[in-house]
Rosetta silent file (secondary structure, phi, psi, omega in degrees, C-alpha in Angstrom):
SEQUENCE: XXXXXXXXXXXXXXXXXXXXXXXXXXXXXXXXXXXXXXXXXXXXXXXXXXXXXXXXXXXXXXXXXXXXXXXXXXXXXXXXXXXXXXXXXXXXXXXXXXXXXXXXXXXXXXXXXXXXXXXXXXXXXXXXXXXXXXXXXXXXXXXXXXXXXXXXXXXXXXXXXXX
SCORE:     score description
SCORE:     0.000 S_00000001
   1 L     0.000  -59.892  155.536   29.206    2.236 -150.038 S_00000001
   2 H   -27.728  -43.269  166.604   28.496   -0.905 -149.891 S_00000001
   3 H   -66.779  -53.499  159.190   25.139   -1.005 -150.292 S_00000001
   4 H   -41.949  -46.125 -177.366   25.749    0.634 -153.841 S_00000001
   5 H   -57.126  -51.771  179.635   28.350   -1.873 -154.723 S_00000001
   6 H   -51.443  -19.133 -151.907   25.363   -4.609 -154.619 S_00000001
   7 H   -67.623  -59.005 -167.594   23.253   -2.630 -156.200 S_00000001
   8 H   -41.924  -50.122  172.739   25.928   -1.848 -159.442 S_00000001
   9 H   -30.485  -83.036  154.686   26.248   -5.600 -159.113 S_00000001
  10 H   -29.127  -47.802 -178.273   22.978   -6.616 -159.948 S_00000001
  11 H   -62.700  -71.720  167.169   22.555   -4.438 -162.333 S_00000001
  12 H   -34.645  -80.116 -146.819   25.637   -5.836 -164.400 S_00000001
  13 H   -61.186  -77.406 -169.674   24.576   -9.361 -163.731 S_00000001
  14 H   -31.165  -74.624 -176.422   20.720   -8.458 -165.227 S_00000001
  15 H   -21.976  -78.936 -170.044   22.558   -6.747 -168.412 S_00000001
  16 H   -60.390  -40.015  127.491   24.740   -9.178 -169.041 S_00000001
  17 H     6.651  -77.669 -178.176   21.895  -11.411 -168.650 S_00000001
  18 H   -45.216  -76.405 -135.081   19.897   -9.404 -171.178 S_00000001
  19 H   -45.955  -55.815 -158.597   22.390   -9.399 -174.299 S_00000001
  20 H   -37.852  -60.635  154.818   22.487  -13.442 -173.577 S_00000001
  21 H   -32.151  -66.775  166.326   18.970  -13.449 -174.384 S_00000001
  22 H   -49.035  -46.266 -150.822   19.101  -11.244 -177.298 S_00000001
  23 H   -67.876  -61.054 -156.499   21.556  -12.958 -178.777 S_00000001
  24 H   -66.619  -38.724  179.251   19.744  -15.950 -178.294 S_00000001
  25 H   -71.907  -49.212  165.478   15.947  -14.382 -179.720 S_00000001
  26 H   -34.066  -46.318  171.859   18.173  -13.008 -182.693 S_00000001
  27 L  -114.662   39.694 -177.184   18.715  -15.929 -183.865 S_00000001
  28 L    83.351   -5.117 -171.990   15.571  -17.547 -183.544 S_00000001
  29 L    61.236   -3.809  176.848   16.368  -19.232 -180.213 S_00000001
  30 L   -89.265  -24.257 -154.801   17.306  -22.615 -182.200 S_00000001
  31 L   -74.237  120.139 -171.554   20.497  -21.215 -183.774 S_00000001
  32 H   -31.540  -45.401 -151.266   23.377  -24.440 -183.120 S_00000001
  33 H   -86.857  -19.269  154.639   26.150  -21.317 -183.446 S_00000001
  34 H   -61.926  -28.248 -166.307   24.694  -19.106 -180.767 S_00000001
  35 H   -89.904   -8.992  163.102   23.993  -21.372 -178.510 S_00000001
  36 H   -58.940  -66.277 -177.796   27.998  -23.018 -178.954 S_00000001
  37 H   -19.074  -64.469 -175.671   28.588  -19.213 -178.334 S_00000001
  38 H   -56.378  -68.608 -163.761   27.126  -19.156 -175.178 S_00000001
  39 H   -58.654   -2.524  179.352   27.846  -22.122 -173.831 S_00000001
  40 H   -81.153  -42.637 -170.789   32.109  -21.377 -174.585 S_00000001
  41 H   -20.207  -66.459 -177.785   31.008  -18.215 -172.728 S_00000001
  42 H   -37.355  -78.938  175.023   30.158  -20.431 -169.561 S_00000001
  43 H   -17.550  -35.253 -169.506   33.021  -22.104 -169.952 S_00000001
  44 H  -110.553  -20.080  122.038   35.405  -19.199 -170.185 S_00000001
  45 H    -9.621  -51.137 -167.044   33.433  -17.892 -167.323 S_00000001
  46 H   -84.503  -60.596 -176.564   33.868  -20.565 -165.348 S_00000001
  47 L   -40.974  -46.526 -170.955   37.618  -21.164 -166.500 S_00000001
  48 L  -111.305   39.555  166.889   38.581  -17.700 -164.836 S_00000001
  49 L    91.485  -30.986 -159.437   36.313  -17.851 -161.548 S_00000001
  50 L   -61.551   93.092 -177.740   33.398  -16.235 -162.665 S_00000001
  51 L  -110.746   -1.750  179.827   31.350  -19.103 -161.439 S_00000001
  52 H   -90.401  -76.247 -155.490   27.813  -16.689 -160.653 S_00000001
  53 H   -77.798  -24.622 -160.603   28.025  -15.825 -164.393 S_00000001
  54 H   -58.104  -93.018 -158.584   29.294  -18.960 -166.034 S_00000001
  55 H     1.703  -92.810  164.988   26.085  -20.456 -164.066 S_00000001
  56 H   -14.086  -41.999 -167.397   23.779  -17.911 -166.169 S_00000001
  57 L   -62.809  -77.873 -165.758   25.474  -18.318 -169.211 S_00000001
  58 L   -81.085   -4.200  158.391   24.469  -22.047 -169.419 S_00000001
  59 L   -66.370  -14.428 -166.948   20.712  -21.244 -167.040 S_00000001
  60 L   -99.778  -37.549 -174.375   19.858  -19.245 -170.334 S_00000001
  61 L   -97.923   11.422 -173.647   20.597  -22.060 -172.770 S_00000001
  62 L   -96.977  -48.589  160.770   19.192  -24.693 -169.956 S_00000001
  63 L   -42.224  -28.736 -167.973   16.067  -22.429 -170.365 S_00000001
  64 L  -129.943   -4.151 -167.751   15.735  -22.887 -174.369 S_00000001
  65 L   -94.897  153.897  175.569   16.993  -26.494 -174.802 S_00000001
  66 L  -106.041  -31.361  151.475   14.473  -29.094 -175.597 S_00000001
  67 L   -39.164  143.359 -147.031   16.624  -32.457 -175.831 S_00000001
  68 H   -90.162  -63.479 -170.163   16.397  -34.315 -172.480 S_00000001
  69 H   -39.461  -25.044 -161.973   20.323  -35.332 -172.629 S_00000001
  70 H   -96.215  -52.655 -149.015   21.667  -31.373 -173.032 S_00000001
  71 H   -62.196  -49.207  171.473   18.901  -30.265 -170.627 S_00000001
  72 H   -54.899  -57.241  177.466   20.938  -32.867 -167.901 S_00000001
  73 H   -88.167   14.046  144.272   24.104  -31.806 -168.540 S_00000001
  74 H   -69.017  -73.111 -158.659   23.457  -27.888 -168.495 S_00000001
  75 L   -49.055   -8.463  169.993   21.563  -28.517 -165.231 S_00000001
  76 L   -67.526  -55.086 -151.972   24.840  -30.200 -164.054 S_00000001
  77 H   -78.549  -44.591  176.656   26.794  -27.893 -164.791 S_00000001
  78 H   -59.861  -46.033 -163.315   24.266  -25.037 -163.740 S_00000001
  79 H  -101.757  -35.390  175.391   24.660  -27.037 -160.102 S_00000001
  80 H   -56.858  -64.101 -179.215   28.003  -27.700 -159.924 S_00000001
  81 H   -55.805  -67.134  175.228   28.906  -23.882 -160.939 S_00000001
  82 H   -40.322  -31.698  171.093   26.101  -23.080 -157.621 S_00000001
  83 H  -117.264   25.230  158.140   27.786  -24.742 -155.355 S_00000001
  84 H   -76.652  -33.256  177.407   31.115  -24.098 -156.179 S_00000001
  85 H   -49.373  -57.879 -164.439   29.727  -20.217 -156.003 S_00000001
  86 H   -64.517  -34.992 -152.410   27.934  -20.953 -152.509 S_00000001
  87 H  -104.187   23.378  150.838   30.800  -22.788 -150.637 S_00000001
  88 H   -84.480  -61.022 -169.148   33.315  -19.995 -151.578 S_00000001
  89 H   -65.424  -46.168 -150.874   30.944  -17.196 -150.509 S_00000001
  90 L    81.201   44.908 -177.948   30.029  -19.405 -147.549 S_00000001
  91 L  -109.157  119.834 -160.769   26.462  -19.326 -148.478 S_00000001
  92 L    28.448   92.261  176.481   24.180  -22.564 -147.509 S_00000001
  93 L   -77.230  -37.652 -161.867   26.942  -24.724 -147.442 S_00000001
  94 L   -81.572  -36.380  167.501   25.423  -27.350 -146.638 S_00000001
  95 H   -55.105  -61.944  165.694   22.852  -26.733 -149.741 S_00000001
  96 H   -32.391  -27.638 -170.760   25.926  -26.883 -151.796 S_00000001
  97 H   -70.385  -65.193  176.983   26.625  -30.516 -150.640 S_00000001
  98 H   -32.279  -48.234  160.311   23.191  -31.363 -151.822 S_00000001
  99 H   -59.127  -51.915  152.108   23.755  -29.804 -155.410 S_00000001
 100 H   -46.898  -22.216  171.031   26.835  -31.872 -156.041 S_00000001
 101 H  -100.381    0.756  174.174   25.155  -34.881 -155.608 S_00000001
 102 H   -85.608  -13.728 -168.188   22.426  -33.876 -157.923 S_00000001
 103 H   -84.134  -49.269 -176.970   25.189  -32.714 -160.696 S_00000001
 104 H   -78.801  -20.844  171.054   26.418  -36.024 -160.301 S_00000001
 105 H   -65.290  -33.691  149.789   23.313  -37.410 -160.261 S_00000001
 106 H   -38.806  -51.428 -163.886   22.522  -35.445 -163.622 S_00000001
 107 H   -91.612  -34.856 -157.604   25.722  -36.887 -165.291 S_00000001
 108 L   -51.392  -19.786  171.695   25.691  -40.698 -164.192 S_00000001
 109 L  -133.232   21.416  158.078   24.182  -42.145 -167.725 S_00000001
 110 L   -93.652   34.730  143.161   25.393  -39.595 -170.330 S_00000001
 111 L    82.578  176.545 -165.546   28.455  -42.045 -171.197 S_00000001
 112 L   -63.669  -20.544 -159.174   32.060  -40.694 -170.954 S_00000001
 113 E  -165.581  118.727  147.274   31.756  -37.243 -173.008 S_00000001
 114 E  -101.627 -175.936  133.497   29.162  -34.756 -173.695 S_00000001
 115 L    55.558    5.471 -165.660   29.614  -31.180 -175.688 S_00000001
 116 L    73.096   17.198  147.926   33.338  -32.268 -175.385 S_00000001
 117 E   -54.072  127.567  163.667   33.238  -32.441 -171.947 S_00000001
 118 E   -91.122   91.874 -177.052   35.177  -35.382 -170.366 S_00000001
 119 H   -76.710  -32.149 -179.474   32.631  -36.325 -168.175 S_00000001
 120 H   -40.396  -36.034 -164.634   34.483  -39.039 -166.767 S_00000001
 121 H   -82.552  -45.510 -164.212   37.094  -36.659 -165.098 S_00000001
 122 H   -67.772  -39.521 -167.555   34.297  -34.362 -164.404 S_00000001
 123 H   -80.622  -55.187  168.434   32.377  -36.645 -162.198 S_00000001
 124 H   -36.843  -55.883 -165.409   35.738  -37.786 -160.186 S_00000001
 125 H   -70.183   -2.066 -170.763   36.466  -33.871 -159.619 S_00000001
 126 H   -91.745  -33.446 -173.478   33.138  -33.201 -158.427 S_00000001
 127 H   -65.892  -25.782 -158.042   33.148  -36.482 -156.203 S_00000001
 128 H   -97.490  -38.104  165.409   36.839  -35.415 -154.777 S_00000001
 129 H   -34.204  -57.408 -138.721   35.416  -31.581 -154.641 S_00000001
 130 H   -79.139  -43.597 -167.597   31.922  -32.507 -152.872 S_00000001
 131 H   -42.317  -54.441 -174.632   34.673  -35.006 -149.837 S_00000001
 132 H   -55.508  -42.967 -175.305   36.544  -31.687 -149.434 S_00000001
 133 H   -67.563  -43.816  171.272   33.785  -29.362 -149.090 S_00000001
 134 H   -46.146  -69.462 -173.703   32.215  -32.205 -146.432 S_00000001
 135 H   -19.336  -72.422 -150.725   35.768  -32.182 -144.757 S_00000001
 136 H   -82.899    7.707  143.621   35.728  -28.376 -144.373 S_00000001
 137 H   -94.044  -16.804  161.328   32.415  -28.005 -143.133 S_00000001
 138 H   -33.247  -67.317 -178.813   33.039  -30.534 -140.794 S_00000001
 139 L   -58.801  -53.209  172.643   35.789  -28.946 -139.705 S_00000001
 140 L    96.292   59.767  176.666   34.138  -25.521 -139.632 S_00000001
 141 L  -124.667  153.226 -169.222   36.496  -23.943 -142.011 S_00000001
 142 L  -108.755   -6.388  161.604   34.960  -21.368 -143.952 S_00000001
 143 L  -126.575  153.578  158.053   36.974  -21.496 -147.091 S_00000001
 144 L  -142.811  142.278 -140.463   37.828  -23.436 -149.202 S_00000001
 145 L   -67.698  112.111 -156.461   41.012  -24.029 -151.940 S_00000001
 146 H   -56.933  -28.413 -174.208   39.948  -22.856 -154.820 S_00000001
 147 H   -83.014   21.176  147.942   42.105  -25.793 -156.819 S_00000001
 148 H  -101.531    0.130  145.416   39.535  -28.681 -155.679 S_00000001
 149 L   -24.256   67.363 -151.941   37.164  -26.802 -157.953 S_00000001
 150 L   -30.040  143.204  153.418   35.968  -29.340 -160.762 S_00000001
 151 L   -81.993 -174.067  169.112   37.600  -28.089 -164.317 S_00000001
 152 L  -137.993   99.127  174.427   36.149  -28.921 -167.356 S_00000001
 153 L  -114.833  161.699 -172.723   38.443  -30.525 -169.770 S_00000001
 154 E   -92.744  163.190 -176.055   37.659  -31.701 -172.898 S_00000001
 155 L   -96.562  145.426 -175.801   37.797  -35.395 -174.235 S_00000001
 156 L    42.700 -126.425  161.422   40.236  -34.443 -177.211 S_00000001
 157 L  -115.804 -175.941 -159.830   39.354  -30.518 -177.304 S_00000001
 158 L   -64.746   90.156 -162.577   36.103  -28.851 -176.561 S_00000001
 159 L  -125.745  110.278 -162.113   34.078  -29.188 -179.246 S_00000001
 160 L   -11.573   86.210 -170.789   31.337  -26.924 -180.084 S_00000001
 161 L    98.019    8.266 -165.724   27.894  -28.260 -180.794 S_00000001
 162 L  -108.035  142.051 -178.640   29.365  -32.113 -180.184 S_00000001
 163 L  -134.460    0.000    0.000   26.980  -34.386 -178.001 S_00000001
């Protein structure tokens, strides 16, 4: 049974996958309102746990962007959302450590706000996230509380296509 559950898995995650793509080839791969589209996906992804798909969401428009500044903060975001995934599942934890400092390393000179992201806030929850996850592998605890989890709040609200 199990073994079928991964499979079923996969399979969703490729699909959903897919459309992201179409969407994105529909509309020329350039179009500003798909790719806000997506990226609220991530977000709303993200927002409710889904941190395996938000990741995708914004690897597909990380994948198509050409600006240096967006391309950093997907791949933040893209790293953050990996090891928040891995140190749930208990998967390379220690790889997980590694990503967080590269997400912050990714963020440290795009200024206070990207996409309507409040990066300031973002980079504290990831620094007080990445202590905790150190703690609890330390420790050798194998979970950990999902509400040291960066959010993503917006500087005023989130706003779509805003750099």
């Amino acid at each position: 049974m199990s073994t079928w559950l991964l499979v079923i898995q996969i399979h969703a995650h490729r699909l959903t996958s897919f459309s992201g793509i179409l969407r994105l080839e529909r509309s020329g791969g350039v179009n500003q309102a798909a790719k806000d589209e997506l990226f609220q996906e991530g977000v709303s992804t993200y927002e409710t746990g889904e941190y395996y798909e938000a990741h995708e969401r914004w690897e597909e428009l990380w994948n198509e962007e050409e600006e240096e500044e967006e391309r950093l903060f997907l791949q933040a975001l893209i790293q953050m959302t990996s090891a928040a995934h891995k140190l749930l599942h208990d998967v390379e934890p220690k790889g997980a450590l590694r990503l967080l400092d590269r997400a912050l390393e990714k963020t440290a000179n795009l200024g206070p706000a990207h996409r309507g992201v409040d990066l300031v806030a973002l980079r504290s929850e990831i620094e007080g996230f990445r202590k905790e996850a150190e703690r609890a592998i330390s420790a050798g605890i194998r979970t950990l509380d999902r509400s040291k989890i960066p959010r993503i709040r917006g500087s005023g609200a989130l706003s779509p296509g805003a750099r």
